[in-house]
C-alpha beads as a LAMMPS data file, in Angstrom:
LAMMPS data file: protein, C-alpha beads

387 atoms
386 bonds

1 atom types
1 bond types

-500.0 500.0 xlo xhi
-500.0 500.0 ylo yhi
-500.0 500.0 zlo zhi

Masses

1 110.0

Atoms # bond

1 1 1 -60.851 -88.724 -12.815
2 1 1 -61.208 -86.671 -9.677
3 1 1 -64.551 -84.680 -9.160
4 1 1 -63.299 -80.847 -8.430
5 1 1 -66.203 -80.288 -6.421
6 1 1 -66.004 -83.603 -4.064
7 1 1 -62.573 -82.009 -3.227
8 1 1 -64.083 -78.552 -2.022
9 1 1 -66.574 -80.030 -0.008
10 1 1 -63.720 -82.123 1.745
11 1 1 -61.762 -78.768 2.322
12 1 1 -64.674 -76.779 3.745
13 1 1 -65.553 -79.839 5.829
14 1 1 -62.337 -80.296 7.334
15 1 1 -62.310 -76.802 8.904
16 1 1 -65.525 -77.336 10.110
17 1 1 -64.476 -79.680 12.319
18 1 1 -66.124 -82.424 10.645
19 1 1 -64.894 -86.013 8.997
20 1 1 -65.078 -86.931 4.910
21 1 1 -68.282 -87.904 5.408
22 1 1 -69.288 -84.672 6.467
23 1 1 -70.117 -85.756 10.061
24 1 1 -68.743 -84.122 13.115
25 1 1 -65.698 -85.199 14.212
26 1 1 -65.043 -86.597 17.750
27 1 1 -63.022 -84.149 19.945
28 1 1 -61.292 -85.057 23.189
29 1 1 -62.461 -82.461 26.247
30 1 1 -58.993 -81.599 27.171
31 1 1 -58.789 -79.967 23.108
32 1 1 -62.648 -78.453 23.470
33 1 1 -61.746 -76.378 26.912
34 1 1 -58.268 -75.278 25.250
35 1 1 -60.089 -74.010 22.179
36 1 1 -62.392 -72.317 24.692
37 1 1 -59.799 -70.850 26.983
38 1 1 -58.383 -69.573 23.532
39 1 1 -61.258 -67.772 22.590
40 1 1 -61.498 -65.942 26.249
41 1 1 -58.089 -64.795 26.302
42 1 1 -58.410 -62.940 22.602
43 1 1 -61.464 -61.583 23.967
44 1 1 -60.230 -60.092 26.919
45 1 1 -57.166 -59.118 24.935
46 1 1 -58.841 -57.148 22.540
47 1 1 -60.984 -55.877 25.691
48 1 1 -57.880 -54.553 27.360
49 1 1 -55.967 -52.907 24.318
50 1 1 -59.132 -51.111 23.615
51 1 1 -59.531 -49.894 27.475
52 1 1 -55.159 -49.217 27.074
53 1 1 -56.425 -46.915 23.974
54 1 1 -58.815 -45.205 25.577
55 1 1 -56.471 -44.231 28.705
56 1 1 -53.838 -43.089 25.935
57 1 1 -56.593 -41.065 24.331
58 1 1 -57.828 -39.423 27.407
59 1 1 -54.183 -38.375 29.045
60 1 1 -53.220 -37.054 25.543
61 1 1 -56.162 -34.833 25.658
62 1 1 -55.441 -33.829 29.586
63 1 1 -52.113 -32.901 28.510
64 1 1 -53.001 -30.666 25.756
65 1 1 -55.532 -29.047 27.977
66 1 1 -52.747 -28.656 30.662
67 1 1 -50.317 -27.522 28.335
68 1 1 -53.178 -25.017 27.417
69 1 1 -53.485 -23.749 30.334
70 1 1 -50.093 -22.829 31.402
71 1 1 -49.095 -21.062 28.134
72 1 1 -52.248 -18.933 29.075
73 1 1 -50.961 -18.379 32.613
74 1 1 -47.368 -17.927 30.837
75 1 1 -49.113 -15.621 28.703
76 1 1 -51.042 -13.685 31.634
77 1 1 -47.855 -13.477 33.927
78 1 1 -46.025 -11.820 31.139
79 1 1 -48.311 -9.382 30.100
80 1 1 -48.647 -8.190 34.120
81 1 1 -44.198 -7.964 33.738
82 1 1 -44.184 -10.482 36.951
83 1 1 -41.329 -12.269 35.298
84 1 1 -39.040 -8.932 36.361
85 1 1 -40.362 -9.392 40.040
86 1 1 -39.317 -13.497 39.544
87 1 1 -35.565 -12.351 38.579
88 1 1 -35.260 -10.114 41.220
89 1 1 -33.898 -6.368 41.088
90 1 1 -36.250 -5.017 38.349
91 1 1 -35.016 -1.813 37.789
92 1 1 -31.386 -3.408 37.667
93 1 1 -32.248 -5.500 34.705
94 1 1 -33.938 -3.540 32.943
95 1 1 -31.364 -0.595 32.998
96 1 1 -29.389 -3.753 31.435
97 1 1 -31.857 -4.479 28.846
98 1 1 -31.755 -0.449 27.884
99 1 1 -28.142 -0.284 27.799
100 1 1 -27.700 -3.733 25.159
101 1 1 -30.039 -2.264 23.287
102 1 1 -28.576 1.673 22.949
103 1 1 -25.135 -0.412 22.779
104 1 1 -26.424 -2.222 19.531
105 1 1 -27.423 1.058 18.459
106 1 1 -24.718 3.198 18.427
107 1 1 -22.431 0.363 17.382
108 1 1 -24.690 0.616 14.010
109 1 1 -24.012 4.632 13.869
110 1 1 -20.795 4.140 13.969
111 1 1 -20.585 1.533 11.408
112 1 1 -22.487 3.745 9.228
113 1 1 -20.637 7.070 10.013
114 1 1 -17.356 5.146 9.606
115 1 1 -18.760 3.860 6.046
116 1 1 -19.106 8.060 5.411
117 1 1 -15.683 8.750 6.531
118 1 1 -14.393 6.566 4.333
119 1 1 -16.321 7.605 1.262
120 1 1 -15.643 11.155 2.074
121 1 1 -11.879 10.216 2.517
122 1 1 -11.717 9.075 -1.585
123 1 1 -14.169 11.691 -2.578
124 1 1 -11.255 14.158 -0.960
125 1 1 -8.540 12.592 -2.343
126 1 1 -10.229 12.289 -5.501
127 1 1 -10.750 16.167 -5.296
128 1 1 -7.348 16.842 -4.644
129 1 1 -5.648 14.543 -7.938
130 1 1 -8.230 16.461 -9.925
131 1 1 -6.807 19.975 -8.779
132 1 1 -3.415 18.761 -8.957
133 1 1 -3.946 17.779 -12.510
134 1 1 -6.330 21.169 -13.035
135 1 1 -2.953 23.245 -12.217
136 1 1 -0.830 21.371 -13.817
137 1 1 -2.525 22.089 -17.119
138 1 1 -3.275 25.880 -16.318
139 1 1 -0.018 26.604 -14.554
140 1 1 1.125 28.907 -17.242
141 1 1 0.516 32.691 -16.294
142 1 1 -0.535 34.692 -18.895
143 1 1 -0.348 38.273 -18.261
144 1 1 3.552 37.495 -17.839
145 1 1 4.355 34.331 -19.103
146 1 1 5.567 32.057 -16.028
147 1 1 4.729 29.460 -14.458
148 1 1 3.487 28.464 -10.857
149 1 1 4.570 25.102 -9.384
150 1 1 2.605 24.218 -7.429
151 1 1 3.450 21.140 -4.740
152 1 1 3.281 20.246 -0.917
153 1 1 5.762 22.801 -0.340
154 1 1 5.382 26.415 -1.135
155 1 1 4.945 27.303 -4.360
156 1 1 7.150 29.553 -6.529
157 1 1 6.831 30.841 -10.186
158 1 1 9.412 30.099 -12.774
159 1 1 9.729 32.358 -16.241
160 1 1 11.267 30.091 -18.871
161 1 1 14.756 30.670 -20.453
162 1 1 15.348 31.893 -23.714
163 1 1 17.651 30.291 -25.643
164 1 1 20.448 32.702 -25.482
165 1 1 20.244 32.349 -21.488
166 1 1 20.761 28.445 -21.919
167 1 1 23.716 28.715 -23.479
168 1 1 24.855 31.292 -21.040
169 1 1 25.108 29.041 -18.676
170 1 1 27.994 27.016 -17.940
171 1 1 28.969 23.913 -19.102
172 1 1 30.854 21.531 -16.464
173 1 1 31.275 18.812 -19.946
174 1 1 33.098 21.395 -22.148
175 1 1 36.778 21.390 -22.335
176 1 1 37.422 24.873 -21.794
177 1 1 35.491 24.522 -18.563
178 1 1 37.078 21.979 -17.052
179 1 1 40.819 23.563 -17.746
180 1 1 39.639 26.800 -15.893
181 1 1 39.043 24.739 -12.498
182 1 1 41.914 24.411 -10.127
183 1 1 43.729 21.289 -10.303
184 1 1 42.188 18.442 -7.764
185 1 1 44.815 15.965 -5.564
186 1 1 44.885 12.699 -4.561
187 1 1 43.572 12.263 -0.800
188 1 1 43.093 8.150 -0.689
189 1 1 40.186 5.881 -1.428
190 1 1 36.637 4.984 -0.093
191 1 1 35.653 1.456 -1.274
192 1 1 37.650 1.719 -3.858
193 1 1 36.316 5.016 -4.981
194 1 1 40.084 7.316 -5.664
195 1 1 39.221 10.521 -3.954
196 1 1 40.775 13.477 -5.462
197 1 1 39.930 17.075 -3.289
198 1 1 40.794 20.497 -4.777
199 1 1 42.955 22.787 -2.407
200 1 1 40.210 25.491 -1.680
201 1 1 40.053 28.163 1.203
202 1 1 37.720 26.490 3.732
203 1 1 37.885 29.117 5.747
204 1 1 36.564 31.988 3.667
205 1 1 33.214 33.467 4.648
206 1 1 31.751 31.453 2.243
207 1 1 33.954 28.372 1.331
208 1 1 33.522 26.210 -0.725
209 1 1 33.976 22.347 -1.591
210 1 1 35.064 20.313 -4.986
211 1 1 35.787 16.821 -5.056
212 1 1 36.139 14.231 -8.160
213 1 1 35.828 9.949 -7.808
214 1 1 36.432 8.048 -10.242
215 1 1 36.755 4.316 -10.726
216 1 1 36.348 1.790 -12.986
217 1 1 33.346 -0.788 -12.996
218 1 1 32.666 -4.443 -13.920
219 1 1 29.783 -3.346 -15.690
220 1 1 28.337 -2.693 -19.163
221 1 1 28.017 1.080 -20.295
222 1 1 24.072 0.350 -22.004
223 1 1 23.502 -1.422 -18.355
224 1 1 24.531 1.671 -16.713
225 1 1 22.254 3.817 -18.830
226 1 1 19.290 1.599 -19.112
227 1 1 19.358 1.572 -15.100
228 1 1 20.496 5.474 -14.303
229 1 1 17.473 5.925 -16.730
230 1 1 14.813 3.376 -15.356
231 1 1 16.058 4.880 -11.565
232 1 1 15.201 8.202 -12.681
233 1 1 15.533 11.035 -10.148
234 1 1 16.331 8.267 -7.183
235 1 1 19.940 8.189 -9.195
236 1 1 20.321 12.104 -9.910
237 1 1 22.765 13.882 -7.767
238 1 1 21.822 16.493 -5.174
239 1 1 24.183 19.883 -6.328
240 1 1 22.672 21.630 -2.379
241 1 1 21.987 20.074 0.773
242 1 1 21.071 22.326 3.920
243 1 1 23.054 21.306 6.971
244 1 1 21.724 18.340 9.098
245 1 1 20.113 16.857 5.930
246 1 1 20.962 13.151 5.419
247 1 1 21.003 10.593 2.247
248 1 1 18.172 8.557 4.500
249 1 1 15.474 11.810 3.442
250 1 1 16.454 11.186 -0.101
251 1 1 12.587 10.392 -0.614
252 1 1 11.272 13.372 0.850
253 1 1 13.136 15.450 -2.135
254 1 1 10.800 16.732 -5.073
255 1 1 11.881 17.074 -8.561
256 1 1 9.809 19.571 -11.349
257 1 1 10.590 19.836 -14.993
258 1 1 10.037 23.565 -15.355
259 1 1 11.163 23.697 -18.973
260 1 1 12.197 20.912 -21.591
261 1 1 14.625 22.880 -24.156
262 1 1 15.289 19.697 -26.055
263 1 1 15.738 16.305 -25.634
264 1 1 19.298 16.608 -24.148
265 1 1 18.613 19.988 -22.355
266 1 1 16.040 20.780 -19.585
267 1 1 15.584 22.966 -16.693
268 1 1 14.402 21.370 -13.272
269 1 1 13.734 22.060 -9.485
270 1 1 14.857 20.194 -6.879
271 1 1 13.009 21.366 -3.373
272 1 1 13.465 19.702 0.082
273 1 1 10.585 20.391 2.602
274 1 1 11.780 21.085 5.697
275 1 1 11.009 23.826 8.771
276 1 1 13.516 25.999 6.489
277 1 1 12.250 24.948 2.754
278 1 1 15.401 24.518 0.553
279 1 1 14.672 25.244 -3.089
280 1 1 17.274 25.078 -6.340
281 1 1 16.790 25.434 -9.830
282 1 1 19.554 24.002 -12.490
283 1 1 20.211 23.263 -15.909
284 1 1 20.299 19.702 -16.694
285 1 1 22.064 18.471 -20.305
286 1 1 23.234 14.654 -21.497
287 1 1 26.068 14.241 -24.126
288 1 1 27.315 11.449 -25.610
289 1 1 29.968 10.748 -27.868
290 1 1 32.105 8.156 -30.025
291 1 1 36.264 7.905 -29.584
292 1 1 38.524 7.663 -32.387
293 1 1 38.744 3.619 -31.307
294 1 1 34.940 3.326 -31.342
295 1 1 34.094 3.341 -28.196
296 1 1 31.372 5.142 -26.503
297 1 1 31.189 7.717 -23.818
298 1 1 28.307 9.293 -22.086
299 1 1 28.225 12.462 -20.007
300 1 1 25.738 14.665 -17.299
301 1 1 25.816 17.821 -16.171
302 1 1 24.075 19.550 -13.746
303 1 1 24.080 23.756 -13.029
304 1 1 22.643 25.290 -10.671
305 1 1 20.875 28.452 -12.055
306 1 1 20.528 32.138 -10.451
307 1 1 17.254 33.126 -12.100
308 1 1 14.529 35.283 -11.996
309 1 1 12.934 33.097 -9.542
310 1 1 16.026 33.056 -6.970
311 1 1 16.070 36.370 -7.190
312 1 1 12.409 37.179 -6.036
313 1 1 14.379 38.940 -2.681
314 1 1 17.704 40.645 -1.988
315 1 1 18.611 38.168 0.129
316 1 1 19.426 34.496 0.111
317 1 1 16.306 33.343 2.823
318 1 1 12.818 35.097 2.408
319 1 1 11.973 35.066 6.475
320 1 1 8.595 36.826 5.645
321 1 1 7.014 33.222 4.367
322 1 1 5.246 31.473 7.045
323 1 1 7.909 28.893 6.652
324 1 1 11.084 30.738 5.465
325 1 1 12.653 29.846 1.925
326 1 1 16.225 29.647 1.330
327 1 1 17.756 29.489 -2.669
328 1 1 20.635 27.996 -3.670
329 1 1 22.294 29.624 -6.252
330 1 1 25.453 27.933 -6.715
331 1 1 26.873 24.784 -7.505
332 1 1 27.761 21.845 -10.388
333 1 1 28.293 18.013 -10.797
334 1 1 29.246 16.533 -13.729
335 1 1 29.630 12.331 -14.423
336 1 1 31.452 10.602 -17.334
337 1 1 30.814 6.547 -18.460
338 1 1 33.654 5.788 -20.286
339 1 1 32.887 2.276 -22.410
340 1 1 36.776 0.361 -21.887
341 1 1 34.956 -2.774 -23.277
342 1 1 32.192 -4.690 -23.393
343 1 1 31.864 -5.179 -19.667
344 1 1 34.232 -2.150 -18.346
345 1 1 33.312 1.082 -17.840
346 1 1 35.346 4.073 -16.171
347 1 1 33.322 6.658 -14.269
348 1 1 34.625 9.719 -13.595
349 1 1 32.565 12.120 -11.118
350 1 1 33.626 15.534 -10.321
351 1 1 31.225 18.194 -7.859
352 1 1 31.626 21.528 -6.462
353 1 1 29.027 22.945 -4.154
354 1 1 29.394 26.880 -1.823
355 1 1 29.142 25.269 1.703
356 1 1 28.231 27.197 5.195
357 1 1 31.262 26.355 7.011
358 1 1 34.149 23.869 7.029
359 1 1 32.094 21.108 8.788
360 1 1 29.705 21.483 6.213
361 1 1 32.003 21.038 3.283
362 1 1 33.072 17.792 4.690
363 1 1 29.630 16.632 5.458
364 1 1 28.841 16.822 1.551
365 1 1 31.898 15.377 0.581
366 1 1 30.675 12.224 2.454
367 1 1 26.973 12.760 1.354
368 1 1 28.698 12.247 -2.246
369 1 1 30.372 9.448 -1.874
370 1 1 27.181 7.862 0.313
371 1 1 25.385 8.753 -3.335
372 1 1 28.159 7.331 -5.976
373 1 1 28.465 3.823 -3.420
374 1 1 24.769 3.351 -3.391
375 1 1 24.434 4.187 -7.375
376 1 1 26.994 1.698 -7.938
377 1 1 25.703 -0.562 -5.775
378 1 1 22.279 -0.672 -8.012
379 1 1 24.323 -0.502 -11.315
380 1 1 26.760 -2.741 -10.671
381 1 1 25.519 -5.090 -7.681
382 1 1 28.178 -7.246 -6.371
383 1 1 31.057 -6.942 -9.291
384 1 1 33.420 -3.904 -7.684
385 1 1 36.723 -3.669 -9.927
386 1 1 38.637 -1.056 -8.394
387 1 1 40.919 0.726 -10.948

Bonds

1 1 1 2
2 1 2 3
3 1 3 4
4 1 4 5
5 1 5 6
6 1 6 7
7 1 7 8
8 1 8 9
9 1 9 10
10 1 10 11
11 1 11 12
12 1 12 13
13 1 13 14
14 1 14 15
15 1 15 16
16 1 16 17
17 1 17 18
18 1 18 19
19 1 19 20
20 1 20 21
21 1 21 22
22 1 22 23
23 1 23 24
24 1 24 25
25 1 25 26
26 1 26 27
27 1 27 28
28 1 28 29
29 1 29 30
30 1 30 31
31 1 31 32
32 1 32 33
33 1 33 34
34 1 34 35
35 1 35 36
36 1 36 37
37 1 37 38
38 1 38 39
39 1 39 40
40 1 40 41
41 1 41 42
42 1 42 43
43 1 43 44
44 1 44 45
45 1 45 46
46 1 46 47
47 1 47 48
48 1 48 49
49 1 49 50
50 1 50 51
51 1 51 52
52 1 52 53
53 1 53 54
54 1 54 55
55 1 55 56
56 1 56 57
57 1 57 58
58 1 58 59
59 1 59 60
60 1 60 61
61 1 61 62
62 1 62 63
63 1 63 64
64 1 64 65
65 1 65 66
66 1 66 67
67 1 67 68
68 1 68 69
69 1 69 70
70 1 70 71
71 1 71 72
72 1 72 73
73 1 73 74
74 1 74 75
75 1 75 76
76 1 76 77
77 1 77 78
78 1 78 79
79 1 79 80
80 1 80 81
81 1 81 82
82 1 82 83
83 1 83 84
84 1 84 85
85 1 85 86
86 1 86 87
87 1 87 88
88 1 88 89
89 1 89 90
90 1 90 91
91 1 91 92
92 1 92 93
93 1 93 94
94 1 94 95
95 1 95 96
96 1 96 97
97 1 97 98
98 1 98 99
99 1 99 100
100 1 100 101
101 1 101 102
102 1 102 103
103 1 103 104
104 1 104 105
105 1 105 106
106 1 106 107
107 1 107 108
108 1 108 109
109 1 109 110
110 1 110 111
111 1 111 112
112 1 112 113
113 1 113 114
114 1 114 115
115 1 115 116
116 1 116 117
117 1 117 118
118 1 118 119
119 1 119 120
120 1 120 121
121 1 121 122
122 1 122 123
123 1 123 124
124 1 124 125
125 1 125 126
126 1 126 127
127 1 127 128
128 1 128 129
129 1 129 130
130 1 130 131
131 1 131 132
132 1 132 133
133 1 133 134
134 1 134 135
135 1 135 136
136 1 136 137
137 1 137 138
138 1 138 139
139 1 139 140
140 1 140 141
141 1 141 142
142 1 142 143
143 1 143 144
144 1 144 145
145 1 145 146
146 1 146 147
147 1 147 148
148 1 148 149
149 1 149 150
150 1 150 151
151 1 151 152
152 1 152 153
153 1 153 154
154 1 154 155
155 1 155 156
156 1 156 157
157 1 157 158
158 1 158 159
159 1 159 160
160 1 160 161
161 1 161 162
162 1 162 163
163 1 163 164
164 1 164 165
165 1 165 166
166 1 166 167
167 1 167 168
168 1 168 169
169 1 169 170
170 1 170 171
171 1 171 172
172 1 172 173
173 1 173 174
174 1 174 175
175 1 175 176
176 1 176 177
177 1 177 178
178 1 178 179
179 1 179 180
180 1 180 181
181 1 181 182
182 1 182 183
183 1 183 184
184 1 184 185
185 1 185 186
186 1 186 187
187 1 187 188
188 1 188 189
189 1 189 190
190 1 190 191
191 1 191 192
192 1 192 193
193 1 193 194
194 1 194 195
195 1 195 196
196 1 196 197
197 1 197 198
198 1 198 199
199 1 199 200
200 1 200 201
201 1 201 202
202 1 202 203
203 1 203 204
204 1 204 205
205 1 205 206
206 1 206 207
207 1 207 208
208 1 208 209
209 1 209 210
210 1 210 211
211 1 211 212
212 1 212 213
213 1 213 214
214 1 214 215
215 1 215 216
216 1 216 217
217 1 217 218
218 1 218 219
219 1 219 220
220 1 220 221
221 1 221 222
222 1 222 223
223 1 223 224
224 1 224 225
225 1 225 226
226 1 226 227
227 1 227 228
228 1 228 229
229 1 229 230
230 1 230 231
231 1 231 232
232 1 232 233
233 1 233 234
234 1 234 235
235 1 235 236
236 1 236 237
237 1 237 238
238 1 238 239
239 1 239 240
240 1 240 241
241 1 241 242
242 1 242 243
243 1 243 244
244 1 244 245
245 1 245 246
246 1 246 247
247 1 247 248
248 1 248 249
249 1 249 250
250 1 250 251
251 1 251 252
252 1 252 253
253 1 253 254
254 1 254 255
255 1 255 256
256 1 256 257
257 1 257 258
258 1 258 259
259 1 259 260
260 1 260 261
261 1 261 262
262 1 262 263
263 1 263 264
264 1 264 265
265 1 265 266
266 1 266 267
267 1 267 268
268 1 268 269
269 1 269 270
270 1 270 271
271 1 271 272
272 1 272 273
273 1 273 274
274 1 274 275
275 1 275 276
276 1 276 277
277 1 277 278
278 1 278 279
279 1 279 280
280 1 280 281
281 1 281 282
282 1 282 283
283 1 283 284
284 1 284 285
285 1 285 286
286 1 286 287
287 1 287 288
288 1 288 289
289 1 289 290
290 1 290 291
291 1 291 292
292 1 292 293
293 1 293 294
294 1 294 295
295 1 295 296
296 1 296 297
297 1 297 298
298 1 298 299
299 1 299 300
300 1 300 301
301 1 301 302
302 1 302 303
303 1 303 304
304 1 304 305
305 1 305 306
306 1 306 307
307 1 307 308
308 1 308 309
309 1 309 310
310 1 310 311
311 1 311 312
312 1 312 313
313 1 313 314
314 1 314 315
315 1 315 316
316 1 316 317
317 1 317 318
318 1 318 319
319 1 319 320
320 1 320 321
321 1 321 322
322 1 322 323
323 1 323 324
324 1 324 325
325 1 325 326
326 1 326 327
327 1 327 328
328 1 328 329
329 1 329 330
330 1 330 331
331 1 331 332
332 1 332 333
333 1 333 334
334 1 334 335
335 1 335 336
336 1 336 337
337 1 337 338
338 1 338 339
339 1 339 340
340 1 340 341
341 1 341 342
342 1 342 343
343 1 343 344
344 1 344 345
345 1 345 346
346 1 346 347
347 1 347 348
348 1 348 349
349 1 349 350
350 1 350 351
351 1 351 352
352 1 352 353
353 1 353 354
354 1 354 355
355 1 355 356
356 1 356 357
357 1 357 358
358 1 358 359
359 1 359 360
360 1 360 361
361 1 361 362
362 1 362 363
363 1 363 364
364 1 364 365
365 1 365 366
366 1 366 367
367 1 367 368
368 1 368 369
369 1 369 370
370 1 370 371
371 1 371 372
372 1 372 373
373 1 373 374
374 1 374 375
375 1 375 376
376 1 376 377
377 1 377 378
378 1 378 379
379 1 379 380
380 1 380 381
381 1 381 382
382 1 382 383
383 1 383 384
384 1 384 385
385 1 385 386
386 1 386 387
């Protein structure tokens, strides 16, 4: 077996530099000076990456010293302002400096006053639905019993109509009514609207204009209702338009209920702002009814109504406003749906209106037309069956 020990010994021997036997070995010269040179050159390699170090070391530190020094001068010139006299024109740039910096703050001023504006703006208009509101729900009177309306225009008071005065006033749907008019004639068609005219005396101090249109419709009479009703008072007919007034201020027109009577009778307002403030007040009822065949029919009427509160002066225009009022206390329209079948209708629409002059009677007769095209045109987009 091999001795563990002998084996070490051979090891440490053999580094040594010495045989088995534990005797030095024999070297050659040549391998004795190379080990030599060996050892000098890690000497004086160690030697010079220790001197490298210390060069490192000692520039590092003159550097932070320098660096040192010239934030102090930096510091020193700055607090002595020479840096404005190194620029150049010191009373020039700093007259710039001054005027970024007031710039900056007045843009934040006006930020913030803008940010007020605003907020005052909807604080305002906030105010103003609230007093709307406030007089709509105190707008009765009650030492007499009417009723301010108020609105952008000025504002007038209505007393409500007894029921004896409602029925007083008549009825462009009744019978007896419509056989006391004069008889209309045929004057030709506009898009396929017949045009019938009555023979009136236009040249009368006060004339006066009545026209009825009728045609029939590709159209359903519940689709005519449900839309005449969802349009509201963009489809209600105008009984009084001033002179120069066209269909395009439709929009500018404001409508008040001044007094519900029932649910097919109500008195309303109609007022258009102007520099001369046109105001009417009518009587408003729907009818329907069912022919002997079953079919259905469906009427409006419209009156205009000379009350108490068209009556407030002597004369037709109160001048004495700061802008003058003018009432309008005559005129009618009246317009029939007659069902023909399930997608028919006949419409029958017959208006009379006190005009200013001849030109003016003509003008509304277009103006009515204008309306009954464009209502048709919403009703029955598209589908024109011209009876």
């Amino acid at each position: 077996m091999t001795n563990p020990g002998r084996e070490v010994d051979k090891s440490l021997n053999s580094l040594n530099g010495m045989d088995r036997k534990g005797k030095p070995k024999k070297r050659t010269v040549t391998q004795q000076q190379k080990l030599i040179n060996h050892r000098i050159n890690m000497v004086e390699f160690r030697i010079r990456k220790k001197e490298q170090f210390e060069r490192l070391k000692k520039e590092h530190e003159r550097l932070e010293r320098e660096m040192k020094r010239l934030l102090a001068g930096l510091q020193n010139e700055l607090s002595h302002e020479s840096l404005w006299v190194y620029f150049g024109e010191q009373n020039m740039v700093r007259s710039m400096v001054e005027l970024i910096v007031e710039k900056e703050k007045l843009r934040k001023q006006n930020v913030a006053r803008r940010t007020d504006v605003q907020r005052h703006d909807a604080f305002r208009k906030e105010v103003m639905n609230a007093v709307r509101l406030l007089s709509n729900e105190e707008s009765l009177i009650h030492n007499d019993g009417g009723m301010i309306v108020p609105d952008k225009e000025p504002t007038f008071d209505y007393h409500p109509l007894s029921i004896e005065e409602v029925n007083a006033v008549p009825y462009p749907l009744d019978k007896e009514f419509m056989s006391n008019l004069p008889p209309v004639s045929f004057i030709g068609a506009i898009l396929g609207w017949n045009v019938y005219r009555e023979e009136s005396n236009l040249t009368a101090s006060l004339p006066s204009t009545r026209v009825q249109l009728t045609k029939r419709l590709h159209c359903s009479i519940a689709t005519a209702t449900q839309i005449s009703l969802e349009q509201g008072d963009n489809l209600r007919p105008l009984l009084a338009t001033p002179i120069g007034w066209s269909v395009a201020c439709r929009p500018k027109v404001s409508t008040h209920v001044l007094q519900e009577v029932n649910a097919e009778c109500c008195v309303m307002a109609h007022t258009f702002p102007g520099p001369l403030t046109c105001h009417y007040v009518f009587l408003e009822r729907v009818a329907q009814w069912e022919l002997p065949d079953g079919r259905k029919k469906l009427g409006l009427s419209m009156n205009v109504i000379d009350s108490t509160v068209s009556r407030l002066s002597s004369t037709d225009v109160r001048t004495h406003e700061p802008n003058p009022i003018k009432w309008a206390k005559e005129g009618w329209a009246s317009v029939t749906i007659t069902e023909v079948d399930a997608t028919t209708v006949d419409v029958v629409y017959d208006q009379w209106a006190r005009c200013e002059s001849k030109l003016h009677a003509d003008y509304v007769v277009a103006q009515w037309a204008q309306f009954l095209v464009r209502w048709e045109q919403i009703v029955a987009p598209f589908r024109f069956l011209t009876r």
